[in-house]
N, C-alpha and C positions, 0 to 999 in steps of 0.2 A: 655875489657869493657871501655865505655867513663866515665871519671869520673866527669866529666865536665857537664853531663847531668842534669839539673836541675830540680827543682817542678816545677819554671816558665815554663821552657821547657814544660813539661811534661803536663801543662794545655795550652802552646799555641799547641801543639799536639791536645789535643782534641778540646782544639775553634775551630780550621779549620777542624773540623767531624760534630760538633754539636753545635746550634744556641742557644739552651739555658741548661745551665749547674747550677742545683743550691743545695742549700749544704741544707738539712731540718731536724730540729730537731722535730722529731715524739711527742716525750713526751712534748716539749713546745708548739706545734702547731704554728713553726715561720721556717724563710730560713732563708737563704741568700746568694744571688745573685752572682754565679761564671763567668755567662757569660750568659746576657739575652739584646734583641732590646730596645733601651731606649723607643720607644712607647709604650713597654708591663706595662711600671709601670704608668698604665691608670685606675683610676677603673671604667673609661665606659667599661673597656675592664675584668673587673671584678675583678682587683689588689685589694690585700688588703695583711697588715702583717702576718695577719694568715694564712698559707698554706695549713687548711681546704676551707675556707672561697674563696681564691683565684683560686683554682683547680675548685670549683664550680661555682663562679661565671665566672668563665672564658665559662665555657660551655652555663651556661644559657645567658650570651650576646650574645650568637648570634657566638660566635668562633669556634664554633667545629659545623661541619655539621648535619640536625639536623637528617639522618640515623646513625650518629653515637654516638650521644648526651647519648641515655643510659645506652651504653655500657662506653661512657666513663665514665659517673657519678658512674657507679658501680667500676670501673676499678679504679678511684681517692679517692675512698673514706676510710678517714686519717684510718677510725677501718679497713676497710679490706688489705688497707698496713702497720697496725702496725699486725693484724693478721697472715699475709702471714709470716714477717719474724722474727714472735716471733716461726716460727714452722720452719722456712726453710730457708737457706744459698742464694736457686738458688735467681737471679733477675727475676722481674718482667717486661715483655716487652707485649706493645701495640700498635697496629697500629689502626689510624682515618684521618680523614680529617679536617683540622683547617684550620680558613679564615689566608687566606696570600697576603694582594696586592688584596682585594676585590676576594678573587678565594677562594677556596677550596681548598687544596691540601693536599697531603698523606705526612704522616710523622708516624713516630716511639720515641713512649716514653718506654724508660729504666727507672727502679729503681732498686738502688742495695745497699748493706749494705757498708757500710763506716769503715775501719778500725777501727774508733771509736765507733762503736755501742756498747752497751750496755744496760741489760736489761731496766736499770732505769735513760739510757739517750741514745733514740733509733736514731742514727742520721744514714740517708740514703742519695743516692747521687741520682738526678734525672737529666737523660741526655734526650734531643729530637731531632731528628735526621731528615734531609728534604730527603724521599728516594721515592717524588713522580716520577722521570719520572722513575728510574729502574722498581718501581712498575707496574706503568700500561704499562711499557713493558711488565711485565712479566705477566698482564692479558690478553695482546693483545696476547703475545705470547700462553698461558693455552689455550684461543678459540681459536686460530690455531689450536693447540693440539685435541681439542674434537670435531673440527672435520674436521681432517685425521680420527680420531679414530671412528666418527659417520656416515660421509657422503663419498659416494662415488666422489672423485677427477674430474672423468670424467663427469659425469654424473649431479653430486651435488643431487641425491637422495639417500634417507637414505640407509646404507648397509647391511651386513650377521648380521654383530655385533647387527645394532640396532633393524635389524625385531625378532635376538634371545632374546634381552630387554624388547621389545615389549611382545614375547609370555611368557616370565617369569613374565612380570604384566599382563598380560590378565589373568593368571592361579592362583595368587595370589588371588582374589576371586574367592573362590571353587563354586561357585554358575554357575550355566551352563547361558549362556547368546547368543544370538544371533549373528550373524558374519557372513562375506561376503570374500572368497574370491578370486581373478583371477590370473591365474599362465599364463606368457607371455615369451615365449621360443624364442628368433630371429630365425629366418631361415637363412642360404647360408651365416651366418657368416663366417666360413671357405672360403668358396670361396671367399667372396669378399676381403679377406685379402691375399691371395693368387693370385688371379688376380689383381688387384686394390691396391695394396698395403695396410698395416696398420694404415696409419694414414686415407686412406677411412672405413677401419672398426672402425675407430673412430664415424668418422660421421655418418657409418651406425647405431652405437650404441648411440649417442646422438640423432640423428635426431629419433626413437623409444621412449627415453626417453622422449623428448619435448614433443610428442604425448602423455603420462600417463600426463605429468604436465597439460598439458593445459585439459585434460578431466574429471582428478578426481585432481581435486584443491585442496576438501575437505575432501580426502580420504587418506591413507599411501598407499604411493609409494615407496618401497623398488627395488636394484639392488641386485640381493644375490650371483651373480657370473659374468663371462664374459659376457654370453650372456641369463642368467634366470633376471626375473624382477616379485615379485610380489606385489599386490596391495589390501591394508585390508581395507574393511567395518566395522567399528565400532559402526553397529544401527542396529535397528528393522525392518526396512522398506523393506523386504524381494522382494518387488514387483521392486520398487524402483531399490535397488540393480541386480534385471534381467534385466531390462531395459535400466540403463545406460552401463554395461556392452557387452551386445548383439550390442546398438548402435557403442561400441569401435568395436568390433570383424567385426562388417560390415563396418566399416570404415577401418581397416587392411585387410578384404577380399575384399575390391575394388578396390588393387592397380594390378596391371599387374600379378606380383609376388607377394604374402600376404611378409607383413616385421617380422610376430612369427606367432607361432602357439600359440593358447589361450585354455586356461580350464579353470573353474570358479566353483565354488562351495559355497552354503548356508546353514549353519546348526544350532543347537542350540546347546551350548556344554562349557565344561570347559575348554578346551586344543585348541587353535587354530590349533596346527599341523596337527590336526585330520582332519577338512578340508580342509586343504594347500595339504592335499596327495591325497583328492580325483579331487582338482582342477588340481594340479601335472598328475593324471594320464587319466584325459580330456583331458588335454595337452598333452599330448604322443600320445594317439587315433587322434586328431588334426596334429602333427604330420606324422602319417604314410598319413595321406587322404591326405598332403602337399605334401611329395616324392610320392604318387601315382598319383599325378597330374603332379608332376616335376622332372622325375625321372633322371634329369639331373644332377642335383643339390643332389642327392643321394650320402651321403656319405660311405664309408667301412665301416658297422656298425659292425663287429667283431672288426677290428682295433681300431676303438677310441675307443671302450668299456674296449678292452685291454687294451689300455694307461691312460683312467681314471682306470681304476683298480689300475693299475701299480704304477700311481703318488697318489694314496690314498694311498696305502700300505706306500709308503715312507712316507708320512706324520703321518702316525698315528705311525712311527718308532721313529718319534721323541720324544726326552721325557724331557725337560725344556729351555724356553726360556731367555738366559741369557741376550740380549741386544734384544730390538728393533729399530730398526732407519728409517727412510726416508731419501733415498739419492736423490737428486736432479744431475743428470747428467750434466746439462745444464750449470747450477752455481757453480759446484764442490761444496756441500753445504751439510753438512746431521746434521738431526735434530733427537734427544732422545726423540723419543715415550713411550718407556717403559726401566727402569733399576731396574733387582733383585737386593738385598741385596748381593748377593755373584757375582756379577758384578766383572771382575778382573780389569776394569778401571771406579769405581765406583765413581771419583771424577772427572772425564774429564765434561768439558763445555757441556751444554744441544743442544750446536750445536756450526758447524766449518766448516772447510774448512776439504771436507771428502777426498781427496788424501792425506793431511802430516795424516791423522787420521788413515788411512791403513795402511800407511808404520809404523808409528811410532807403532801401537796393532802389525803390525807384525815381527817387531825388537825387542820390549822391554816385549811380555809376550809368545812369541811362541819358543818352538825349535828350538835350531839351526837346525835338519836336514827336519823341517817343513816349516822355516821361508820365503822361495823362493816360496815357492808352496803355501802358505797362502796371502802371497802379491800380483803376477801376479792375482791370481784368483780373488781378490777385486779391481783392477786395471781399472780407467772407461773405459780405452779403452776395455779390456776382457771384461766387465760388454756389453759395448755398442753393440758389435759382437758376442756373446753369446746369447745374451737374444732377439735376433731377432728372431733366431730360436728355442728356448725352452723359456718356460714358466717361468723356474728356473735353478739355477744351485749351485752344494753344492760342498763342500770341509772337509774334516775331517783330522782334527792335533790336533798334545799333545802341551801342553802349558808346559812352564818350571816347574812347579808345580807335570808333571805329568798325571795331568789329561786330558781328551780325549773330544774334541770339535769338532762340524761341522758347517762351516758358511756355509747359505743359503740365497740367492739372489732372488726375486722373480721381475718380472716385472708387475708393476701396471699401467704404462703410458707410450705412445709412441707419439712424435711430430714430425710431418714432414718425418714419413716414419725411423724415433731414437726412441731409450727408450731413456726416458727422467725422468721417476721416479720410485726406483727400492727399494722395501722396503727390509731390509736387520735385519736376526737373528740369534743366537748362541745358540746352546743348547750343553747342557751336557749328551754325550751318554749313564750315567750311574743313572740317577736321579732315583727315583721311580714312576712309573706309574700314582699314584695317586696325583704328583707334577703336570707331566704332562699334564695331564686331565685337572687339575684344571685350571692349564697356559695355556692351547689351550682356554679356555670359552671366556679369553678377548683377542685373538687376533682374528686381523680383517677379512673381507669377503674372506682371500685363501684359508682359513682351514675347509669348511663346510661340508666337505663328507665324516666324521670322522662318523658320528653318522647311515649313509647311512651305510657304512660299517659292523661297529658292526653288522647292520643284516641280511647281506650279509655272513657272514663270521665265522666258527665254530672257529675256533683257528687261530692264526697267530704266528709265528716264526722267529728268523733270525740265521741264520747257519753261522757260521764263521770256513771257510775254513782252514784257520791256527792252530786252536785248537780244530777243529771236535766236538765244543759245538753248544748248540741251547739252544738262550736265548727268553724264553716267554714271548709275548711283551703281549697276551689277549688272553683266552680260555673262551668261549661264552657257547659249549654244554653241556649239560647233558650225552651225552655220551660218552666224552672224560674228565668225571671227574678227571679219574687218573692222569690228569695232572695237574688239579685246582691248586695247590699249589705248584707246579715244578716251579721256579724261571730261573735256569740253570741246562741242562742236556746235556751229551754227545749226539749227532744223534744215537748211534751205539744202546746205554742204551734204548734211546726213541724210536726206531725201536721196541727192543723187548720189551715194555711195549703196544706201539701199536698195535702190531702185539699177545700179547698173550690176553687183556684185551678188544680190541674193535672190531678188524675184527671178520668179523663171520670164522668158522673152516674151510670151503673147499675153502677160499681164502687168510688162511694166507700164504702159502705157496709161493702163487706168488708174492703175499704181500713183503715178506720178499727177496725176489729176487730182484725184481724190484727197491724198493730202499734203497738197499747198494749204499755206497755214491759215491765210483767209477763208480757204471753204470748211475746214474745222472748224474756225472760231463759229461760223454762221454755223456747221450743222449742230456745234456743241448746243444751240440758243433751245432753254428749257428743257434740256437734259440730260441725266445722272452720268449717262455712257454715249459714249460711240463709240462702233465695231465695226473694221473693214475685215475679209477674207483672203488672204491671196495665198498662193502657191511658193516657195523655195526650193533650191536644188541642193539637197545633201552631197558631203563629197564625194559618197560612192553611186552618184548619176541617180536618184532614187527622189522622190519629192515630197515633201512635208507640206501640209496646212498648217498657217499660222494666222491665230486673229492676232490686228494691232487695234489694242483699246486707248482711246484716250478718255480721262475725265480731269475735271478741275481739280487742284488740291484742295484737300478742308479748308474752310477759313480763309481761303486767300484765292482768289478767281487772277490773279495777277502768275499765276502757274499753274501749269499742265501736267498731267501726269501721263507717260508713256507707257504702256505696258505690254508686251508680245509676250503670245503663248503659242505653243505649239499646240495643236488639239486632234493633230493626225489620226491619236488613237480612239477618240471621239469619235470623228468622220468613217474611219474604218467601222469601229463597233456598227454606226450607221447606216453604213450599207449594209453589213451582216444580215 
């Protein structure tokens, strides 16, 4: 220790922090002055010996901005700082805006108790601190923030996140109200990213959007996916709302090739959703009458149905997001979108340079027999060569703690034929459902077919190959109660709870054959899916068709994924 370190020391230490430093005796109502601008002892400037009188009067000159003028009057005043710490140790800190140099600027006042304080002689220390330009970085930086978090990048119209905002204050008054709205699907997006490359389906996808701005100016223009866009009426004008609508769809039907297929829909109602599905499914009908025009442009509609299947499954497998980021490719650059509380680099910079940020998260909290295979996979060059040809790409490792992590890559922007912005998160394969759930609501527009699913889908599972368990990620039916509360169960256990409580009698048998986990593994050899068909007995004596699919999860042939559907109404339509 320096012994040499003096008081004087110790106060030119903080003069070079803080402009004005002064020593107040509470119960005399008097300072004095440890480090203040000689202009301040002005009483134009509202100076006086009482340190009531001058905290106030410094405001009402004209010194402190007059948006902040109340709060600080309240914030100064001598009873609510002898209040504060006749009850309480912590200091008192306030940020405002005081004239500095004829300007405004942001600054910070502390008050804190004085080794000498005492009841019946309250002496406090008052420091103020000038931290305007880090501040309105850090505002400039918060509206960066909100919106990556609100508006789509490419596009600059609103996203998944804020149309689901949106319908959470539409529904906030229970009162049924009127509403408008058009659901716009691109067409030959696929192709044109495939032929033409992807930074053309950039512009196919801007040049779409331009055409919503410029036509409903006045209207919500949301992006809710790649290639979905929809657009909300928030009025009465039910005529109104047919008309400027039909005009967009006749101006998309006059091009060579229409650029979406359109659906639209008007109702009166409490839930907006409720008419986004019937506009949703104009827009589908619009669709087929497109590929019946263009049957060139007709994609393998079993195939993507499957890979959207596929890639929703994996994402509703996730269960807590422990980092969010945006990485910038271009600049090597990524910025903290969102950080839990149990963040394992919960105090790292809101943003950096994201190559030392890779290697160093995957040196200093990953496995050593993880830590190669956790680095290459975050690396921009993998990132940039990868995510050309997929959408995402994940990775799952133990951190030195123990516990089991998957980083997830997603690509949200592509320049010049590159990704060039690639939002990046960590979840905990072990969280609880109901974390989960919660933490998917605020992330942004990739995660939207979670809610699609649930009604799609009677139960979902993931089979882990190495220890012949199946952990229940969501059981949806009624007639697969028995498992409602089944957390983790063997496959072998959950075969014979299937197979004696839901098949019906003359099909468990085959039931029970079919899959044992060996004849899966063999039937899964070289391919995407397998489907078996069986029968169930609903409670009221009546019988559902249910396929049970199994496929491999992404990335990892070391898990199965389980999936049961009910398709009764399928079968039925079929026989009709």
């Amino acid at each position: 220790m320096d012994t040499n370190f003096t008081l004087e020391d110790s106060l030119q230490l903080l003069a070079n922090n803080y402009h004005k430093i002064l020593r107040i005796n509470l119960t005399e109502d008097s300072h004095t002055e440890l480090k203040m601008y000689a202009d301040e002892r002005n009483t134009q400037k509202g100076y006086s010996e009482k340190i009531s009188v001058w905290l106030k009067q410094f405001a009402l000159t004209g010194q402190v901005d007059p948006k902040d003028c109340d709060s600080y009057l309240k914030f100064t005043d001598i009873n609510n700082i002898k209040s504060h710490f006749e009850k309480s140790d912590e200091r008192m800190r306030f940020r405002y805006r005081r004239k500095t140099n004829e300007e405004f600027k942001w600054v910070i006042m502390e008050i804190m108790k004085s080794s000498e304080y005492q009841k019946d002689n309250q002496i406090v220390i008052l420091y103020i601190q000038d931290v305007h330009d880090a501040y309105v970085k850090e505002l400039e930086h918060n509206k960066e923030l909100e919106f990556y978090c609100n508006y789509d990048t490419m596009t600059g119209l609103a996203n998944f996140y804020s149309y689901r905002s949106f319908c959470n204050s539409f529904a906030l008054n229970l009162s049924e109200k009127p509403v408008g709205v058009m659901f716009g699907d691109l067409n030959r997006l696929k192709y044109v990213n495939d032929t033409e490359g992807h930074e053309a389906g950039n512009v196919y996808i801007r040049t779409f959007a331009e055409k919503l701005k410029k036509n409903f100016v006045d209207w919500n223009c949301y992006r809710v996916s790649g290639d979905e866009f929809i657009v909300v009426y928030a009025g009465d004008d039910e005529e109104d709302f047919y008309s400027r609508v039909k005009a967009f769809e006749d101006l998309i039907k006059a091009d060579t090739v229409p650029t979406a297929s359109i659906g639209y829909s008007f109702g009166v109602t409490d839930e907006l959703e409720k008419v986004t599905t019937v506009a949703e499914q104009m827009m589908y009908a619009d669709k087929q009458e497109f590929y019946k025009k263009f049957p060139q442009f007709k994609r393998a509609i079993a195939e993507e149905n499957f890979k959207k299947e596929m890639d929703a499954l994996v994402k509703i497998l996730t269960d807590s997001y422990e980092a969010l980021l945006l990485i910038d490719l271009e600049l090597d650059e990524y910025r903290i979108m969102k950080k839990s509380e149990t963040s394992v680099a919960e105090n790292e910079a809101e943003r950096g340079v994201y190559s030392l940020r890779n290697m160093y998260f995957a040196r200093t909290y990953v496995a050593n027999e993880f830590q190669k295979l956790r680095e290459e996979v975050g690396t921009i060059e993998n990132l940039r060569r990868r995510l050309l040809e997929e959408d995402h790409i994940s990775c799952a490792y133990q951190l030195l703690n123990g516990d089991w992590r998957e980083a997830v890559f997603w690509r949200v922007e592509t320049a010049a034929g590159e990704v060039s912005k690639v939002i990046y998160y960590s979840q905990d394969l072990d969280k609880a459902m109901a974390d989960r759930m919660k933490q998917r609501q605020e992330i942004s527009d990739e995660f939207q077919m979670i809610a699609r699913l649930r009604e799609e889908y009677s139960m979902i599972g993931a089979l882990d190959l190495e220890t012949g368990r199946v952990h229940m990620k969501d059981v949806f039916s009624q007639e697969l109660k028995a498992f409602k509360e089944v957390q983790d169960i063997s496959f072998e256990e959950g075969n014979v709870i299937m197979t004696e409580n839901v098949i019906v009698p003359e099909e468990r048998e085959d039931f029970a054959q079919e899959t044992k986990l060996e004849k899966i593994i063999e039937a899964l050899k070289g391919k995407e899916l397998l489907s078996y068909f069986h029968h169930v007995l609903r409670d009221d004596g009546s019988r559902a068709c249910y396929r049970f699919n199994f496929c491999y999860e992404q990335n990892d042939n070391s898990k199965i994924v389980l999936a049961i559907k009910d398709i009764s109404d399928i079968v039925e339509w079929a026989k009709g």
